[in-house]
C-alpha positions as CSV (number, residue, x, y, z in Angstrom):
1,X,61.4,-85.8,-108.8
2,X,60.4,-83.2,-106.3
3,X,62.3,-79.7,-106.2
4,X,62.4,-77.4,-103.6
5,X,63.1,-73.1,-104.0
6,X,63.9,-71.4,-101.2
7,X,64.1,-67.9,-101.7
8,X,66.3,-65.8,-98.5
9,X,67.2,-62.6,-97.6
10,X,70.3,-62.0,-95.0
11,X,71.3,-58.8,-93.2
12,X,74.9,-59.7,-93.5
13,X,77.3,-58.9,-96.7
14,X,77.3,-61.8,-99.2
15,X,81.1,-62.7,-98.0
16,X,80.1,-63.4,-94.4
17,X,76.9,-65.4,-95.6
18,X,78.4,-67.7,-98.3
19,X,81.8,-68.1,-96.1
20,X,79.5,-69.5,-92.6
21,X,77.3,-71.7,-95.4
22,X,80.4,-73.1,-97.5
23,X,81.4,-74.2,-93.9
24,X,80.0,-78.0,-93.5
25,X,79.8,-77.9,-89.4
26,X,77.9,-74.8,-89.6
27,X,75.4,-76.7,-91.6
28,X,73.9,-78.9,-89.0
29,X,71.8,-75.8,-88.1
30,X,70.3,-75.5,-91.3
31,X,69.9,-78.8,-91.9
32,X,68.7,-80.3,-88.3
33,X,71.3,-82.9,-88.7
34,X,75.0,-83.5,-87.4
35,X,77.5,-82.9,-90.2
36,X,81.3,-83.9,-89.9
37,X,83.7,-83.2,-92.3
38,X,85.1,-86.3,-94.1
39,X,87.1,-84.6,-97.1
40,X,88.4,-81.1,-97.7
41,X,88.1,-79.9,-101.1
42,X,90.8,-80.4,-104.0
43,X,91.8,-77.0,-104.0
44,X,90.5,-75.3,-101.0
45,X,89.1,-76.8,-97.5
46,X,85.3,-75.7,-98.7
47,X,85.5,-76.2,-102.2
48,X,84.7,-79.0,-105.0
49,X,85.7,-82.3,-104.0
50,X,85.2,-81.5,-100.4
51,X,82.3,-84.1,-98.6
52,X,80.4,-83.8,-95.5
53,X,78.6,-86.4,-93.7
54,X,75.4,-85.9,-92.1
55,X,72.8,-87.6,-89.8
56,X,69.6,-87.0,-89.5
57,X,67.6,-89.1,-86.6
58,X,67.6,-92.3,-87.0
59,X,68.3,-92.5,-90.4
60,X,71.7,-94.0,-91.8
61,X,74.4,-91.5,-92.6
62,X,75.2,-90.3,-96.1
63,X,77.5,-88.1,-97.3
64,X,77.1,-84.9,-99.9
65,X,80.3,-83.7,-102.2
66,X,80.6,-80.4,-102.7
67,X,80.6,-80.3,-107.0
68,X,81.4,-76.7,-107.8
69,X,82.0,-73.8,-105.8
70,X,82.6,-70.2,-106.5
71,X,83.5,-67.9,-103.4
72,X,80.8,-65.4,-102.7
73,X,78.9,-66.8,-105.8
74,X,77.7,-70.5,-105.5
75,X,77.9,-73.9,-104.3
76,X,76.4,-76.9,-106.0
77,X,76.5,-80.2,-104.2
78,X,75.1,-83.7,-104.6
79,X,74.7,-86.6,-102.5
80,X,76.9,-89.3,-103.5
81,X,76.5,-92.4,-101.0
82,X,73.6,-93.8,-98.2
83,X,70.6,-92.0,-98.7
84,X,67.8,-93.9,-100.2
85,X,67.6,-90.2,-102.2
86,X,68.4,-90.7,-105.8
87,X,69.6,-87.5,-108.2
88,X,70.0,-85.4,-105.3
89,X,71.7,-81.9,-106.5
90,X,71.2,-79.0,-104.5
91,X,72.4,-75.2,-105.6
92,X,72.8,-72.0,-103.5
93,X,73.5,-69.0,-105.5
94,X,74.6,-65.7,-103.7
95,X,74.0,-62.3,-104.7
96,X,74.1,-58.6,-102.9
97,X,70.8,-56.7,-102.0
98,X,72.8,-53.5,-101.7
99,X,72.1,-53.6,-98.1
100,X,72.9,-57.2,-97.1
101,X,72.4,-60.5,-99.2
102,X,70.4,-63.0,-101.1
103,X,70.4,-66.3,-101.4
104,X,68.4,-69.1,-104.1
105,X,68.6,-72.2,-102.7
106,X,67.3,-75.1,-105.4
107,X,67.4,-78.6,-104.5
108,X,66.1,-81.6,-106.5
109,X,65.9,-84.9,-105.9
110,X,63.9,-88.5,-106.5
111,X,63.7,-91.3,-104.3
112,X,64.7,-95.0,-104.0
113,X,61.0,-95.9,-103.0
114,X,58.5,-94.7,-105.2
115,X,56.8,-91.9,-103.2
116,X,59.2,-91.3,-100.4
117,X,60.6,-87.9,-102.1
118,X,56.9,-86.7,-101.5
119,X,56.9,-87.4,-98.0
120,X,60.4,-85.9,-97.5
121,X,60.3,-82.5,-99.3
122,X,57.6,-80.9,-96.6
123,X,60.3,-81.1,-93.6
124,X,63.1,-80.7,-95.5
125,X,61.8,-77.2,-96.7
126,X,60.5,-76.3,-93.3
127,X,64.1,-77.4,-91.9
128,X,65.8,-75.9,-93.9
129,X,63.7,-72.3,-94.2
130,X,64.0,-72.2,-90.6
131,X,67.5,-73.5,-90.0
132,X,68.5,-70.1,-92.3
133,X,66.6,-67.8,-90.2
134,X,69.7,-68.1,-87.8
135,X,72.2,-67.4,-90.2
136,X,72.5,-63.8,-89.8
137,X,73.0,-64.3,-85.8
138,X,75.6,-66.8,-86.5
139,X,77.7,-66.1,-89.2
């Protein structure tokens, strides 16, 4: 299992930060990937049960489901079909810096092929750490 924690600091309140992430299309910056919307959530369009779908090169699609999600607090996820990831969770927790906001961002997952979630986690990180630089222009 590898796990990735990425540690980020926003000028923007935490309302504006976790309402543009919560948003699955505004994802595909963060990610380096195209991401659809296949589902809105059970009880609101950004909440648990809603999925995404996301493509990344040439890799097949696969979708994540949005598990739990607490406006302005968190959002937990998983990936729950096509990726040759196994046990994928990933958790973004919000919280105020006073002057703008922060975010934790864990993600853990394992691999189908033995080694392949070693060779992944280096450009996921770097994707995603750079993908959030543009968050505060965006959201």
């Amino acid at each position: 299992m590898q796990r990735i924690e990425i540690d980020h600091d926003f000028t923007l309140p935490v309302g504006r930060v976790y309402a543009y992430l919560a948003e699955h299309e505004n994802l595909s910056t963060v990610f380096g990937a195209k991401v659809a919307r296949v589902r809105d959530g059970d009880t609101s369009r950004n909440g648990a049960g809603s999925v995404r779908q996301l493509r990344i090169a040439i890799l097949p699609p696969f979708e994540e489901t949005v598990t739990n999600a607490v406006p302005d607090e968190r959002i937990d996820y998983r990936i729950t079909k096509g990726s040759p990831l196994r046990d994928h969770r990933g958790s973004m927790v919000f919280s105020s810096t006073g002057t703008g906001s922060h975010l934790r961002y864990v993600i853990e997952f394992g691999a189908v092929v033995p080694g392949l979630d070693r060779v992944i986690k280096p450009g996921l990180e770097r994707t995603i750490r750079k993908g959030l630089k543009s968050v505060d222009a965006n959201a």
